[in-house]
C-alpha positions, 0 to 999 in steps of 0.5 A: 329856379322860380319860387313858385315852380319850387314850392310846386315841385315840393308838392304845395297847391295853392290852396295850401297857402290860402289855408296857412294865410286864414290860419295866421289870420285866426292865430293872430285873433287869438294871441291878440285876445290872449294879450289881453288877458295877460298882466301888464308886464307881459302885455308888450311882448304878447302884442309884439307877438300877435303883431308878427303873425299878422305879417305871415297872412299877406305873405302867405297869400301872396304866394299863393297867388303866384301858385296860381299860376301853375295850377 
């Protein structure tokens, strides 16, 4: 089965995954700010983490896209 008829039958529109993708862009906003803050030690790690989320926002987005379709 298609990804996109799957995540629709699950109950997801659009515009869910447009809001997830926003969300990660603010969570990787913070944690980036956060890695600031913290001592050297944890910086890397903190970084790492900040970066990782930033890779959910074009995925996300892309998803719903494909949604789009369905709509």
């Amino acid at each position: 089965m298609e990804t996109g008829r799957l995540l629709r039958k699950v109950g997801l529109r659009s515009w869910h995954l447009e809001a997830a993708a926003w969300g990660s862009i603010g969570l990787c906003v913070a944690l980036w700010s956060r890695a600031a803050s913290v001592d050297q030690d944890e910086r890397g790690n903190a970084e790492r983490r900040a970066l990782f989320v930033s890779m959910w926002a074009p995925t996300l987005w892309l998803m719903s896209q494909s949604l789009r379709e369905f709509d």
